[in-house]
C-alpha positions as CSV (number, residue, x, y, z in Angstrom):
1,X,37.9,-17.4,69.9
2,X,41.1,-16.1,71.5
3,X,40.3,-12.7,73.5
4,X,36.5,-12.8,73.2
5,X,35.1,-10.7,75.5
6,X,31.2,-12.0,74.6
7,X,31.7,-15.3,73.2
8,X,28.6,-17.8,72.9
9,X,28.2,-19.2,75.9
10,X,28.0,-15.5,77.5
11,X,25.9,-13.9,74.6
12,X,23.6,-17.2,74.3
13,X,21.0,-16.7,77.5
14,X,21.3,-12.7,77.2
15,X,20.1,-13.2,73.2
16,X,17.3,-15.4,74.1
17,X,15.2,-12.3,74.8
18,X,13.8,-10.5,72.3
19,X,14.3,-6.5,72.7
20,X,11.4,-5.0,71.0
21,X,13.9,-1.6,70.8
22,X,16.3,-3.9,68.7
23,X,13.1,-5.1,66.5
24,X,12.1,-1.5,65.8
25,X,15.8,-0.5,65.4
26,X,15.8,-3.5,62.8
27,X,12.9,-2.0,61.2
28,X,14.1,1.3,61.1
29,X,17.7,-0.3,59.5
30,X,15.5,-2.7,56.7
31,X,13.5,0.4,55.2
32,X,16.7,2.8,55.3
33,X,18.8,-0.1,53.4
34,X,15.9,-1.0,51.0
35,X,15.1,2.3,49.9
36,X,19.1,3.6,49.6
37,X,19.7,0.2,47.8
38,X,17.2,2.0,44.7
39,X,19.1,5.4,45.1
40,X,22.0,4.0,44.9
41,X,21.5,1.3,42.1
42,X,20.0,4.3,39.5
43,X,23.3,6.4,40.4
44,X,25.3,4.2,39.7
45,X,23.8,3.9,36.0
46,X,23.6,7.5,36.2
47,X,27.3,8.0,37.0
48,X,28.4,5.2,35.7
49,X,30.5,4.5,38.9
50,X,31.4,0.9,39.7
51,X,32.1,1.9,43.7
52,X,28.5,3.4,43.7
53,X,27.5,-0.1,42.3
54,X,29.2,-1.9,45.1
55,X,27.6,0.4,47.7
56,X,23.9,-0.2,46.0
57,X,24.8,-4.3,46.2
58,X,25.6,-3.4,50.2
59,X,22.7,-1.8,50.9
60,X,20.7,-4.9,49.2
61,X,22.6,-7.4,51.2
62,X,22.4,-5.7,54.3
63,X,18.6,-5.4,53.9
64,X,18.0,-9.1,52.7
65,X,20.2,-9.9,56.3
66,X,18.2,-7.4,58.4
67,X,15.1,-9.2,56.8
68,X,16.6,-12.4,58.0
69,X,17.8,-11.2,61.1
70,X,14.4,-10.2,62.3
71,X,12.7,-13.7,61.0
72,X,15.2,-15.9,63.5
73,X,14.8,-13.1,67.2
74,X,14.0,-15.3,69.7
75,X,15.0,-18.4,67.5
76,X,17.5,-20.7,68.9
77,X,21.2,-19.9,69.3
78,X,21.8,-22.8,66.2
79,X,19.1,-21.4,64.4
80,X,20.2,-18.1,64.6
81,X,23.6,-19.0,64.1
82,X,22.8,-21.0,61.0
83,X,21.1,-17.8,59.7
84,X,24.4,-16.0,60.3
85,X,26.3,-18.5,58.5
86,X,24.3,-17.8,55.4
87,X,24.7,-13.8,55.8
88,X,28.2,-14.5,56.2
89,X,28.6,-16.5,52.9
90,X,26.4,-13.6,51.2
91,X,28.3,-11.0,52.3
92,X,32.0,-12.7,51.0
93,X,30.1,-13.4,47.8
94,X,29.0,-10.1,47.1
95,X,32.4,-9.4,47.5
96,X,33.5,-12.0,45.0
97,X,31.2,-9.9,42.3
98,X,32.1,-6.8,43.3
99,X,36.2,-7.8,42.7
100,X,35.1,-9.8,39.6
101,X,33.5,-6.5,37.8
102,X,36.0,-4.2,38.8
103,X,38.7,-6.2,37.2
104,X,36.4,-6.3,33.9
105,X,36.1,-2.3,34.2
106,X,40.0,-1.9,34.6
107,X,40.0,-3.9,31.3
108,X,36.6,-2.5,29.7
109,X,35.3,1.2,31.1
110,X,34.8,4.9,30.9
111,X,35.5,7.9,33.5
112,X,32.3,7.9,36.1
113,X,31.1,11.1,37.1
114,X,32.8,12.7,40.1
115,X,29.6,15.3,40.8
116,X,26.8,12.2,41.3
117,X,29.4,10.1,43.2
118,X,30.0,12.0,45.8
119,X,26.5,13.7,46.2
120,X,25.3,10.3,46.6
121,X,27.7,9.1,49.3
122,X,26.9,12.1,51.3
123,X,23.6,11.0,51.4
124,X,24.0,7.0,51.6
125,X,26.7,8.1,54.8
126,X,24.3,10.2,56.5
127,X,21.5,7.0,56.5
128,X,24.4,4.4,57.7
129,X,25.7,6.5,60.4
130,X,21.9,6.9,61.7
131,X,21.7,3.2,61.2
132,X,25.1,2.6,63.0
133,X,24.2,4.9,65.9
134,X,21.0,2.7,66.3
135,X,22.8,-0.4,66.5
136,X,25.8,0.4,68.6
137,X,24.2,-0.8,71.6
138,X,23.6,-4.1,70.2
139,X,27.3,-4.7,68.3
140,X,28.4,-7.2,70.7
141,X,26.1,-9.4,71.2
142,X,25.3,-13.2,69.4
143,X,26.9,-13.2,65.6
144,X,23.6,-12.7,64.5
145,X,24.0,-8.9,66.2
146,X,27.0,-8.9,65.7
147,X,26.6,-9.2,61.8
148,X,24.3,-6.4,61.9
149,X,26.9,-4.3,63.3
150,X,29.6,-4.9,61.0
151,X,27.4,-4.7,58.1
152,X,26.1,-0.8,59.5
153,X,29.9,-0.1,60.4
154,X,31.5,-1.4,57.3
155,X,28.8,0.6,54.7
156,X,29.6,3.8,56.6
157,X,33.5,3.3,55.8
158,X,32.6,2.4,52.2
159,X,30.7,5.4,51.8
160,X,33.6,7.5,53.2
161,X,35.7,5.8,50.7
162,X,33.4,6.7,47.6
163,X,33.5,10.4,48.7
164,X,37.6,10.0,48.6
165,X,36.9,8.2,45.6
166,X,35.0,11.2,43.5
167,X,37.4,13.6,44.6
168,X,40.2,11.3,43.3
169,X,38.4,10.9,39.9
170,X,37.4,14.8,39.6
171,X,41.3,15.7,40.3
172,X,42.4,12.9,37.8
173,X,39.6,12.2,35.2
174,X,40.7,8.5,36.1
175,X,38.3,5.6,36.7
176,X,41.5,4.0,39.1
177,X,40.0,5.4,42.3
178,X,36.7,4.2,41.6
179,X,38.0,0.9,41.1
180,X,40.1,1.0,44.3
181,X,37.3,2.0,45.8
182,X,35.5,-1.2,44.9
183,X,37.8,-3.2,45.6
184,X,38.5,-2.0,49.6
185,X,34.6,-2.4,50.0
186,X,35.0,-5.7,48.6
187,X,37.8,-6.6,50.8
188,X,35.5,-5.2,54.0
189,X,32.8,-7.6,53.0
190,X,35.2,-10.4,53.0
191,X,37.1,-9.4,56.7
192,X,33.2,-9.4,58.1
193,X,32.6,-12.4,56.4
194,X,35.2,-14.0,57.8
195,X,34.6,-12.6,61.2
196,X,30.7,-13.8,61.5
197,X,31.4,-17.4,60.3
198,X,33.8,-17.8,62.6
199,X,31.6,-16.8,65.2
200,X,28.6,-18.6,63.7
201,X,30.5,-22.3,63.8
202,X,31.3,-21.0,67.3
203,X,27.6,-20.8,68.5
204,X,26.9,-24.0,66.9
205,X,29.6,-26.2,68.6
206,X,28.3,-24.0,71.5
207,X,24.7,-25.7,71.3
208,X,24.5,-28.3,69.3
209,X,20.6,-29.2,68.2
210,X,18.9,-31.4,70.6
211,X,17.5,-34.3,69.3
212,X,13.9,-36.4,70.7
């Protein structure tokens, strides 16, 4: 990739080693995304807010991919590679959804409630920026790190974007800047996406699987 400063071949022997701090910082990062998945989810019914939604569907994804991400340490560079791959296609197709239902509540909604919104983003930011202070060390490393990063980083900008989002819909009464809220979330899943595929295939024409 043009101006990579830790493409595969210089991430691939460094990545081989499993730090146990990055397994418990991976810990720490699954529990924190699990349990703000089920805050998040019931607020979203709650406040009826389709960029609360979105958030919720992030914190599930990022959990299922820390899951992952911990199952393939110490794997092979294809093997974690390949795991990327998938996170990378999960990420741009909760981004598909989240587009998909916004449009349908442009067509087909009510007015979410500004007060739940944003006391729930306050919250949901203050667990991502922990997580994303964790993780920093690790954001340039293999895609499989390097998806972890962009997944802590890019939930910490959507959460900032909900709290613009409730003030916009307490100074309006509108739903508009909960959809537009959706929809840049959805547009940060796909630019990651993007980003960690890319990388992914990388790794993969890096070290191609040996064969007996």
């Amino acid at each position: 990739m043009p101006g990579c400063t830790n493409c595969p071949s210089d991430t691939a022997a460094a990545s081989n080693t499993i730090d146990p701090v990055f397994r418990r910082v991976l810990w720490v990062a699954l529990i924190s995304n699990a349990a703000m998945f089920f805050v998040e989810i019931t607020a979203s019914q709650i406040g009826d807010s389709i960029s609360l939604q979105a958030d919720a569907l992030d914190f599930f994804g990022d959990a299922a991919n820390y899951a992952i991400s911990l199952f393939v340490l110490g794997m092979a560079l294809h093997l974690r590679a390949r795991a990327s791959l998938f996170k990378g296609a999960t990420m741009a197709a909760f981004g598909l959804w989240v587009i998909g239902n916004a449009i349908y509540r442009a067509l087909i909604g009510s007015t979410p409630e500004a007060s739940v919104m944003g006391a729930v983003a306050i919250l949901a930011l203050a667990v991502n920026v922990a997580v994303a202070v964790l993780l920093y060390r690790y954001r340039t490393g293999d895609s499989n790190m390097r998806s972890i990063w962009l997944c802590s980083r890019n939930d910490a900008i959507g959460n900032i974007a909900v709290m613009i989002a409730a003030a916009g819909v307490f100074a309006t009464s509108s739903r508009w800047p909960d959809l537009i809220v959706a929809a840049i979330i959805a547009s940060l899943n796909f630019s990651a996406a993007i980003h960690v595929i890319r990388l992914a295939i990388g790794e993969m024409r890096a070290e191609p699987v040996k064969t007996a």
